[in-house]
C-alpha positions as CSV (number, residue, x, y, z in Angstrom):
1,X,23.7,82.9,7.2
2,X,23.2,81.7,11.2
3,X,19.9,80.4,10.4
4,X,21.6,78.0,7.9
5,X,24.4,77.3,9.6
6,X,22.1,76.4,13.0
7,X,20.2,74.5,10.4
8,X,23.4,73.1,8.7
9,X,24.7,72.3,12.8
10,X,21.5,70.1,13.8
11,X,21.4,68.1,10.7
12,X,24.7,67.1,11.8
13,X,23.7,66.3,15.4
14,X,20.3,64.3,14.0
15,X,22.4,62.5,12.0
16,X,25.3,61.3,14.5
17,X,22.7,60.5,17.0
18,X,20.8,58.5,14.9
19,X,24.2,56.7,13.6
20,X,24.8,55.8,17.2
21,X,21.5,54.3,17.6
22,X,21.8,52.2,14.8
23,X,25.6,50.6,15.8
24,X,23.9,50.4,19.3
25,X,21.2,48.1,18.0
26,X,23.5,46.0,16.0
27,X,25.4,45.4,18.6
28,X,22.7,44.0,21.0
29,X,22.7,40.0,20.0
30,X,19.3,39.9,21.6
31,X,17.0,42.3,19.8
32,X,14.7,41.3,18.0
33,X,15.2,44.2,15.2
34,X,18.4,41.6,14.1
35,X,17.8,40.9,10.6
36,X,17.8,36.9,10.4
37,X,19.9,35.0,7.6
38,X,17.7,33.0,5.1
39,X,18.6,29.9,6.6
40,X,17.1,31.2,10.1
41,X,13.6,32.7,8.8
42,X,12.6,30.1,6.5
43,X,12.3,26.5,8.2
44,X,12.2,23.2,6.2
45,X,9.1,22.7,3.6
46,X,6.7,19.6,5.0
47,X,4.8,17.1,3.1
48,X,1.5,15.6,4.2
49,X,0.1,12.4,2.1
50,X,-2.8,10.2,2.0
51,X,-2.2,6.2,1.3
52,X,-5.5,4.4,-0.1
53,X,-5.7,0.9,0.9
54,X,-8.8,-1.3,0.5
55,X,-7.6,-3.6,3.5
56,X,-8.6,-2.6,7.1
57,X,-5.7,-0.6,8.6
58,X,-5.9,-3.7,11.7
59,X,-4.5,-6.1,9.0
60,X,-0.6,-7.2,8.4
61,X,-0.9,-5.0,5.3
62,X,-2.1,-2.2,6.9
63,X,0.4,-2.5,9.6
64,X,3.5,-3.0,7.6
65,X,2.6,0.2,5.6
66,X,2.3,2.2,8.7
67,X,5.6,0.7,9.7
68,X,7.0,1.5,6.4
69,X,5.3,5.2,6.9
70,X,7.0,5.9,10.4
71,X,10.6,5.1,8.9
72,X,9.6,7.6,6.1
73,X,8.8,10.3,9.1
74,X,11.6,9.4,10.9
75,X,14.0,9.3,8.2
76,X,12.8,13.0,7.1
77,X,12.9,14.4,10.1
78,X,9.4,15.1,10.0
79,X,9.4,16.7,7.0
80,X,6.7,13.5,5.4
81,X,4.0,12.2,6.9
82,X,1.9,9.7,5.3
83,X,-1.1,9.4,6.4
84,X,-3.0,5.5,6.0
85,X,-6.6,5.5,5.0
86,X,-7.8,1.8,5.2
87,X,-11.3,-0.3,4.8
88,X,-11.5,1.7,0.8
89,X,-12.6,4.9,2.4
90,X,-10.3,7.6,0.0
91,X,-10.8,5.0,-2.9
92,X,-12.5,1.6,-3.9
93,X,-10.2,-1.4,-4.7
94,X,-11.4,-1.1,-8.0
95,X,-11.2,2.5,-8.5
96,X,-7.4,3.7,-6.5
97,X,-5.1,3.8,-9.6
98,X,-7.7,6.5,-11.1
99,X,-8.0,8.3,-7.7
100,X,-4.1,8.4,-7.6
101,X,-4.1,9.6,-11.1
102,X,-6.2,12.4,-10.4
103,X,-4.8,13.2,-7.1
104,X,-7.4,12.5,-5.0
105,X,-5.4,10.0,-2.9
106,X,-1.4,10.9,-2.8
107,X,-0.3,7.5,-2.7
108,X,-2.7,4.0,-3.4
109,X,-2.0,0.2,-2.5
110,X,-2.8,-1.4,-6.1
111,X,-3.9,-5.2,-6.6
112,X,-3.6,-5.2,-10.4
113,X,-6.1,-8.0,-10.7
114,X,-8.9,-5.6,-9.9
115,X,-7.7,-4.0,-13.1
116,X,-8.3,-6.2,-16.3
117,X,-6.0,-5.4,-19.4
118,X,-4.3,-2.7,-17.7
119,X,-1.3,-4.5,-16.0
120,X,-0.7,-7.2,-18.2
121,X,3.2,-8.2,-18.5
122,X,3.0,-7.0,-14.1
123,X,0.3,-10.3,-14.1
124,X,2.4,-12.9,-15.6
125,X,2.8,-13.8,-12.2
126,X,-0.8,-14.8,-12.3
127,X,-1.0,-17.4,-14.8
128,X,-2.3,-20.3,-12.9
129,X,-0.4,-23.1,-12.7
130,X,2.6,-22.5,-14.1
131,X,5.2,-22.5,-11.3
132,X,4.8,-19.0,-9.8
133,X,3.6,-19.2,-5.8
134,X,5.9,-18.1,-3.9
135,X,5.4,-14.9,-3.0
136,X,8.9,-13.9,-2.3
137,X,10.3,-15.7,-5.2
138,X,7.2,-13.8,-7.6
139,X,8.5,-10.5,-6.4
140,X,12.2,-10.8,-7.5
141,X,10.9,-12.4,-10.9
142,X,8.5,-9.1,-11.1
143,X,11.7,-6.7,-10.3
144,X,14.1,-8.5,-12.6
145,X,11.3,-7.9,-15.4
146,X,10.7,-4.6,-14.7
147,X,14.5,-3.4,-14.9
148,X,14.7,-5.6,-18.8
149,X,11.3,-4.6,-20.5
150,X,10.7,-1.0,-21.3
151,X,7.1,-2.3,-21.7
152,X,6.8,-3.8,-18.1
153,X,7.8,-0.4,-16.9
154,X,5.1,1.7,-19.5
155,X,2.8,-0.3,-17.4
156,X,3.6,1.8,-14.1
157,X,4.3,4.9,-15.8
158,X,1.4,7.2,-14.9
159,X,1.9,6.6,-11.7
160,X,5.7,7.0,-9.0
161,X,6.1,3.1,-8.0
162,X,7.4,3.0,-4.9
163,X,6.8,-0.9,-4.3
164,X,5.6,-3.9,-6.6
165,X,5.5,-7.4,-5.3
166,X,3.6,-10.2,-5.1
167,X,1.1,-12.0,-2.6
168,X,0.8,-15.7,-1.5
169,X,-0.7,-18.3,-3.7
170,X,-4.4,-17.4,-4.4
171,X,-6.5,-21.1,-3.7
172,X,-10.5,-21.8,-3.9
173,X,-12.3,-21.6,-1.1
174,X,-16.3,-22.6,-0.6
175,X,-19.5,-22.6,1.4
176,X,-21.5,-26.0,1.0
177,X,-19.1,-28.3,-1.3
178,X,-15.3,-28.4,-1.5
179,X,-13.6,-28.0,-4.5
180,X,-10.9,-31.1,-5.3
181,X,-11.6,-31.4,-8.9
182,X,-12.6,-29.8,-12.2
183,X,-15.8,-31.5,-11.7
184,X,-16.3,-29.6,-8.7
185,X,-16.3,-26.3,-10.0
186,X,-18.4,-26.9,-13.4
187,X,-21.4,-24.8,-13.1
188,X,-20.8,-22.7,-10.5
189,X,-20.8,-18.5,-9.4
190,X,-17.1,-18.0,-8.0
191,X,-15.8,-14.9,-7.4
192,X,-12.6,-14.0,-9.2
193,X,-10.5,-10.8,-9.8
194,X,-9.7,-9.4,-13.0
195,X,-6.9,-11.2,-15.3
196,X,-5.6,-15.3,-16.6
197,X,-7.6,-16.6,-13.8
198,X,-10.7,-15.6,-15.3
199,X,-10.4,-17.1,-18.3
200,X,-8.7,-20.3,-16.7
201,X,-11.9,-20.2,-14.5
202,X,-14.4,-20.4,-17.6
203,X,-12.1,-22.9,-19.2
204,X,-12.5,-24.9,-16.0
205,X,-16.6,-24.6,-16.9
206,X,-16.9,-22.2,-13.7
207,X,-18.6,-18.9,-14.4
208,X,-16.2,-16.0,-13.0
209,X,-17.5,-13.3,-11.2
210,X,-15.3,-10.1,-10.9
211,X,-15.6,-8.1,-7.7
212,X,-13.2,-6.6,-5.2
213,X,-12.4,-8.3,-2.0
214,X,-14.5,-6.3,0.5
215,X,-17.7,-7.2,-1.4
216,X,-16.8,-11.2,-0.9
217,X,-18.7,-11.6,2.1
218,X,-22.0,-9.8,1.5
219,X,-22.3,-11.9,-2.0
220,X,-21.1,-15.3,-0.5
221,X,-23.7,-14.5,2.4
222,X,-26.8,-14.0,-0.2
223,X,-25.8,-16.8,-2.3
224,X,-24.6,-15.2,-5.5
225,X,-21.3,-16.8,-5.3
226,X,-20.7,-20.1,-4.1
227,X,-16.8,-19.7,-3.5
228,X,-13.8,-17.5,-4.4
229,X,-10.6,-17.4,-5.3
230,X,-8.4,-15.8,-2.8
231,X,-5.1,-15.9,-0.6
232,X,-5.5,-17.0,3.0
233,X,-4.4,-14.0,4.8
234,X,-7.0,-12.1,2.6
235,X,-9.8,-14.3,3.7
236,X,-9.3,-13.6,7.4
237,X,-8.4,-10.1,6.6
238,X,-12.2,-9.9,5.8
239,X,-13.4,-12.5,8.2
240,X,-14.2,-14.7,5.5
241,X,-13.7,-17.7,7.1
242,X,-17.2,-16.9,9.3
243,X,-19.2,-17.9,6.2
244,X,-16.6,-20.6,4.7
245,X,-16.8,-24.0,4.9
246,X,-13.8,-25.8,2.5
247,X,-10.4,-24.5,1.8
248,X,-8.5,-26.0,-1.0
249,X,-5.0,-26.6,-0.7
250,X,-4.1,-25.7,-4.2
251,X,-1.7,-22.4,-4.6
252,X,-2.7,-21.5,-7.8
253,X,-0.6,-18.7,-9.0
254,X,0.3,-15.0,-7.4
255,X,-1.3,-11.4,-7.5
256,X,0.9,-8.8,-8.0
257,X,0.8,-5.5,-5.9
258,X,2.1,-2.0,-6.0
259,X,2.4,1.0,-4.4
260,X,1.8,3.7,-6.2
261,X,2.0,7.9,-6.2
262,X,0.8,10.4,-8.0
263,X,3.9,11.8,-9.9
264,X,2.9,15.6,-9.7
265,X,3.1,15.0,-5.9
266,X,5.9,13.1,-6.0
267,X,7.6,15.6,-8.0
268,X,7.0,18.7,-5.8
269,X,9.1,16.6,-2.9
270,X,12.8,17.9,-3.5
271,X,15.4,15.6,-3.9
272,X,16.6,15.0,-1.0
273,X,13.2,13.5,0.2
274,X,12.6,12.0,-2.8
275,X,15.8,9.9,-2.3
276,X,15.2,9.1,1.5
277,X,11.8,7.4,0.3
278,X,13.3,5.4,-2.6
279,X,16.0,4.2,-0.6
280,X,13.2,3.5,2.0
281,X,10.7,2.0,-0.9
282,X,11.7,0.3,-4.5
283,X,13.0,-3.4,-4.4
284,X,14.1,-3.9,-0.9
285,X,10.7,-2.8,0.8
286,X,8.8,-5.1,-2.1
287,X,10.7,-8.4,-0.6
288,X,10.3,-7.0,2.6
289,X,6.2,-6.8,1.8
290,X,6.4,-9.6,0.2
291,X,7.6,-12.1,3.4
292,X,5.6,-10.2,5.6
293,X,2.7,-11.3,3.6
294,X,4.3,-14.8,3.7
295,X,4.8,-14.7,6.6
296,X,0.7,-14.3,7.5
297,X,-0.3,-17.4,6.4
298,X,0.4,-19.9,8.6
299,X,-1.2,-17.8,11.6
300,X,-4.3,-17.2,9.0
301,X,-4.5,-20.9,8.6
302,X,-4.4,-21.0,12.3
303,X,-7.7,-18.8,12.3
304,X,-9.3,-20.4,9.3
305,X,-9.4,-23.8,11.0
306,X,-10.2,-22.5,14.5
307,X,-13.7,-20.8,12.7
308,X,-14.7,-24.5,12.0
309,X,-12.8,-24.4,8.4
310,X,-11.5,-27.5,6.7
311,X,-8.5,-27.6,4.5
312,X,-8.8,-30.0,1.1
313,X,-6.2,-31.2,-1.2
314,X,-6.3,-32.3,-4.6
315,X,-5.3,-36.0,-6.0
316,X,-2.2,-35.9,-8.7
317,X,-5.2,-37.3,-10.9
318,X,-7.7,-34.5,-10.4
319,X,-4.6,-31.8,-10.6
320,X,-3.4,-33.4,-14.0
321,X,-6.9,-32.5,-15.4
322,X,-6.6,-28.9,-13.7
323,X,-3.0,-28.5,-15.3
324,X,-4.6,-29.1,-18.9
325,X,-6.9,-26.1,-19.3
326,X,-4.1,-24.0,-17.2
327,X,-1.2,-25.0,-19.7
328,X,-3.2,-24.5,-22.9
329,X,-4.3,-20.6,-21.6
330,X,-1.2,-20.3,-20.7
331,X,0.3,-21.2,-24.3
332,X,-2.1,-18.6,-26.1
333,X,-1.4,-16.1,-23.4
334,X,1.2,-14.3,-25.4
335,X,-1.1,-13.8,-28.3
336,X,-3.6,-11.0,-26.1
337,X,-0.9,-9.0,-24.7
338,X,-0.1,-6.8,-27.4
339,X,2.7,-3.9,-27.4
340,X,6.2,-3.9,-28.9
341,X,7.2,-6.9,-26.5
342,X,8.1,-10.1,-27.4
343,X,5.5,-11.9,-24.8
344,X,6.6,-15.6,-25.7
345,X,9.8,-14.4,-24.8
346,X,8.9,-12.4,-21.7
347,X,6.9,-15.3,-20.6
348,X,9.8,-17.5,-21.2
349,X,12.2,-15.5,-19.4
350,X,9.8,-15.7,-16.2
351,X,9.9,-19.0,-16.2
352,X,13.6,-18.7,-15.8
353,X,13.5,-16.2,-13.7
354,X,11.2,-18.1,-11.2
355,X,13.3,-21.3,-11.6
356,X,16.3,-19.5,-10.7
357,X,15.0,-17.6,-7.7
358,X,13.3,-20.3,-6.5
């Protein structure tokens, strides 16, 4: 009976001793054996992203997307970064909307004319001749057309689309020969990228050559293509001008752009961030693209013409016979687009559009 009650004695003694300990440890704010809240032991998730672009990241492209990237950073807290990978090094001009797709790029700067048939109604924009070349202008025609037609919208739907605007008036440029007339252009190699323009090209007698703006140079430099269609900011962008002679002072018609994201990356970003970046992104930051592209030209004019580079315009004679080939493509345009649209209508409403923005 002692034995137990010893026993029974020092449990007790164990046990108030060890009680004592315990209050004595919660009770010291500065040990480290102080369980933490949630809140304190797990800190904010962070996102890392890769942009594609096919432009060199020393361009005005480059440099408003890295703009447009430290607001994102800065608006977060840190909790994004995006990351710009320029000169086509994650993915080729032709190939980013797949890359994106498949997540091997988180987020890709998309020219849709390097895609044929795949961004139709987005490239109505880039029927030549036919009132759309301003860039800023283009872009709030493309955003009004995107919020009305479901099937504008399918267009973008694999991907997040954070930005979609357009680009300044795309004119012909040439070594040897200018180009002021139809004439001028019967016969010859020029390079083009995907959508109307090529078939306005043929139409024109020229034979279009498809190919992504960084291999320009090295084809105009062998003598495979004798010109291209481009913007001016894009032909200094790739020093094109080196190996130019003749510009021609002809807006054509506009390319459209997006910025794109793959959607299963976009959707592990929680709301919060994904809010920051659309209120950071989405029509705002298109027109915002848009003027700074605008705004490029005249200081790549500058460039063009100090490299030796001589500007050409076209008589109201020789741009009647331009406008003929342009009007009747233009007419038969609706017939190849397909889809539940209405594309004489949509093409219609463009029109309006662009007259009323403009």
């Amino acid at each position: 009976m002692m034995k137990r009650r010893k026993t029974a004695a020092l449990a007790v003694v164990l046990v108030l001793a060890l009680s004592l300990g315990l209050a004595a440890c919660g009770n010291d704010s500065g040990s480290s054996n102080t369980p933490a809240s949630p809140a304190e032991s797990e800190a904010p998730s962070t996102f890392s992203f890769t942009l594609s672009m096919h432009d060199p990241i020393t361009t005005p492209n480059a440099i408003f997307f890295q703009e447009w990237a430290d607001a994102v950073n800065a608006a977060t807290n840190g909790r994004v970064t995006i990351t710009i990978h320029g000169s086509a090094t994650l993915a080729a001009a032709t190939d980013v909307a797949d890359v994106v797709r498949g997540g091997g790029a988180d987020m890709g700067w998309l020219f849709s004319g390097n895609f044929a048939g795949q961004f139709p109604l987005s490239e109505v924009i880039s029927l030549p001749l036919q009132g759309f070349g301003d860039p800023v202008v283009s872009t709030r025609v493309l955003w009004d057309l995107y919020e009305e037609f479901e099937d504008m919208r399918a267009e973008w739907a694999d991907f997040q689309l954070l930005m979609l605007y357009a680009n300044p008036g795309m004119i012909f440029a040439s070594a040897g020969d200018p180009i002021t007339s139809v004439a001028d252009i019967s016969g010859k190699s020029l390079r083009s990228p995907a959508g109307p323009i090529t078939s306005v090209l043929s139409a024109w007698g020229a034979n279009p050559m498809m190919m992504p703006a960084p291999d320009i140079y090295q084809a105009l430099e062998r003598n495979n293509i004798s010109g291209y269609v481009f913007e001016p900011a894009g032909i200094t962008n790739f020093n094109l001008q080196e190996i130019t002679d003749y510009f021609t002072d002809m807006p054509m018609y506009n390319g459209s752009f997006g910025l794109i994201m793959n959607k299963d990356k976009w959707a592990s970003l929680p709301a919060d961030l994904q809010e920051i970046i659309y209120n950071l992104s989405s029509f705002d930051a298109s027109l915002r693209a848009a003027q700074n592209f605008a705004d490029s030209v005249e200081n790549a004019r500058g460039i063009i013409i100090d490299a030796g580079g001589e500007f050409v315009s076209v008589t109201p004679e020789a741009m009647a016979e331009f406008q003929i080939e342009a009007d009747i493509f233009a007419d038969g345009w609706a017939d190849g687009i397909g889809g539940a649209v209405d594309a004489t209508a949509y093409l219609a409403r463009a029109r309006v559009l662009a007259a009323q923005h403009g």
